[in-house]
N, C-alpha and C positions, 0 to 999 in steps of 0.2 A: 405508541412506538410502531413503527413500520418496520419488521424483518424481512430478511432476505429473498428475493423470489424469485427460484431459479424461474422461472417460468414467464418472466418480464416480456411484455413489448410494447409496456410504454409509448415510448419512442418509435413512430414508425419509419425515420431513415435508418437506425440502428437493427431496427428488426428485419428490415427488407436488405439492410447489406448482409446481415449474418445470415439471412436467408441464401444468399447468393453465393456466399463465400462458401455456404457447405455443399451446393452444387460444385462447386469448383473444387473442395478438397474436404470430400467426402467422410476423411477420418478424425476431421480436426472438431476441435470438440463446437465450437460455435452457438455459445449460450451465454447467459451472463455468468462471469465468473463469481464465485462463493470466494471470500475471503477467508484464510490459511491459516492456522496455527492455532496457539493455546486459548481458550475465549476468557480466560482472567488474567490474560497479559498484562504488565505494567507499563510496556511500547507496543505503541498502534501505528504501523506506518506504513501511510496514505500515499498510494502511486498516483497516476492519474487516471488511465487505462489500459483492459486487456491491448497485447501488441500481437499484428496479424501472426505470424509463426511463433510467438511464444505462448502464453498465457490463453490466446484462443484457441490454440490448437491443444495444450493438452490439458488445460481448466484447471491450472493452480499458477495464483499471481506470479508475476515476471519469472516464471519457469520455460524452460525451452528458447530462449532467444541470449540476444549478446546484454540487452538489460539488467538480466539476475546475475549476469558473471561477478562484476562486483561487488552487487546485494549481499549474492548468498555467500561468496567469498568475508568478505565483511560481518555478517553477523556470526558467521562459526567464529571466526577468528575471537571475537567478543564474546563468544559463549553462549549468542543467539540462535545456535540454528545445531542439531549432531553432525551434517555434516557441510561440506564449504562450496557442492554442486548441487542442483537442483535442475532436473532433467526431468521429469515425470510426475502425477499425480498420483502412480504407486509405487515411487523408488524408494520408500522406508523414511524421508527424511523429514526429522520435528524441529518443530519450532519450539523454541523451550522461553517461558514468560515473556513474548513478542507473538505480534500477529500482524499479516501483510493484509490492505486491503485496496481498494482503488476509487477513487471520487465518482471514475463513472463506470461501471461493472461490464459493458458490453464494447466489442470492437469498434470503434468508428475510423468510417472512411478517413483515409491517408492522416489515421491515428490522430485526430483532431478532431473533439466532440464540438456542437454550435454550443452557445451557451442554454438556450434551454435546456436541451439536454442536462446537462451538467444542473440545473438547478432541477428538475423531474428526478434527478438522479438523487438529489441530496439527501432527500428522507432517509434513504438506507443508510446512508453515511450519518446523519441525523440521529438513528438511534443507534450505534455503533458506539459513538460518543456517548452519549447517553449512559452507555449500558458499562463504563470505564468507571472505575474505582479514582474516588481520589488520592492524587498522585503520583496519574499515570503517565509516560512522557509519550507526548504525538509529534513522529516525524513525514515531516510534508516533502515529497519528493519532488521541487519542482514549485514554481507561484501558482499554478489551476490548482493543485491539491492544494497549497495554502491557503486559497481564498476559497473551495471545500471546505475549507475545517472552519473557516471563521464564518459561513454563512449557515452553517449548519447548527452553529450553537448562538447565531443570532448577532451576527456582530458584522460589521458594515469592515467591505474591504481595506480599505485606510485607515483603520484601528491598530492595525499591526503591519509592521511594514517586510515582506519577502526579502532575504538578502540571505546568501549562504552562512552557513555557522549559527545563524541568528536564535535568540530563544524568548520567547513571550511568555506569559501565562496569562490562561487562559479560566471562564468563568467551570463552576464545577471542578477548584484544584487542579487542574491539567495546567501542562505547560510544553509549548508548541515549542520544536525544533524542523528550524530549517535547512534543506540542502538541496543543492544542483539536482534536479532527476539524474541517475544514475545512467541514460541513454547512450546509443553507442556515439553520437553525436556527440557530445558533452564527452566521452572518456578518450577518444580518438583525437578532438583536438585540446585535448590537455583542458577545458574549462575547470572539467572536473577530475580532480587526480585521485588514486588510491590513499595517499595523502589526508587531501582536505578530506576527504569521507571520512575514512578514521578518525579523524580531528572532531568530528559530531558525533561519532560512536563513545569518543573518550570521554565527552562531556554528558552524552547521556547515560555510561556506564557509574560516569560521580554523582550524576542527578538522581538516580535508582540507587546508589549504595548508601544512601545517606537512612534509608531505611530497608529493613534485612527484606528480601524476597518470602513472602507467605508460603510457597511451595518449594521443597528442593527439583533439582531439574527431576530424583527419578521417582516423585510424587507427582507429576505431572502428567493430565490427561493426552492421549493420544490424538493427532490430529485428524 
């Protein structure tokens, strides 16, 4: 299993842009982002990557940009997150049995990784899945993060097909949920409504309830 390494550069487009970008905005965090929340979550959900002023700049997924507005709005509201903003990587706020992570951990130019990328990337993602309990539900933000998840556990893109709402299962007891990325793209011209998101929160909150949560939220580790 391959973990997380903050210290990645892989990738030399990824590393020479986040090079440049912290010349340019010298406070912003510009590293690979570490993946957020509880680590025996029973939801794992897969963005696709850090976004230039949010998540690279203050080093916790879809934090600081218009992306997490509905995220984190949406998992409080479901009893995923203390609170419904997500502004900081030390504003106090947990993730309670969910954890946020990304297909490709570092910024890429005009927020579009090449595809190797994305596959040099996988292994993190690779033992992420791995390291998931059976029965746990993964939400793919987006078809890059769906076809992440599915190559990552070995399984050839046209095995499961991207469509919003959608739900597969997957090998290792998991079962894939899909949805629009959360982008401000996608909420601005209506593709993706507050709506249909919740519409994939409600069906993974019946997919999770069908067995009790192992931890209560206030036995639960700090993130």
């Amino acid at each position: 299993m391959v973990g997380f390494n903050p210290e990645c550069r892989a990738c030399p487009r990824l590393a020479e842009f986040l090079d440049a970008t912290k010349v340019q905005y010298p406070t912003y965090f510009c590293r690979p982002v570490a993946p957020f929340g509880d680590p025996s979550a029973r939801l794992l959900i897969v963005g696709l990557a850090p976004g230039m002023h949010g998540a690279n700049r203050t080093g916790r997924p879809f934090t600081g940009d218009h992306a997490g507005i509905l995220l984190y709005e949406t998992l409080h509201r479901f009893g995923f997150a203390t609170g419904p903003v997500s502004v900081a990587a030390d504003d106090g706020l947990r993730l309670i049995d969910c954890r946020i992570t990304n297909a490709v951990k570092c910024l890429p130019p005009a927020n579009k990784p090449e595809t190797a990328e994305i596959v040099r990337c996988n292994a993190f993602l690779r033992s992420e899945l791995q390291a998931l309990a059976p029965g746990t539900a993964v939400l793919a933000l987006g078809l890059i993060a769906h076809n992440a998840v599915l190559r990552a556990l070995g399984l050839k893109a046209g095995t499961r097909s991207f469509f919003h709402a959608a739900r597969h299962d997957l090998p290792g007891s998991l079962t894939l949920f899909d949805s629009y990325h959360c982008s401000r793209y996608n909420t601005q011209t209506r593709r993706l409504t507050p709506e249909a998101f919740a519409a994939v929160f409600v069906a993974i909150r019946a997919f999770l309830e069908v067995s009790p949560c192992p931890l209560s939220a206030s036995s639960l580790p700090e993130n």
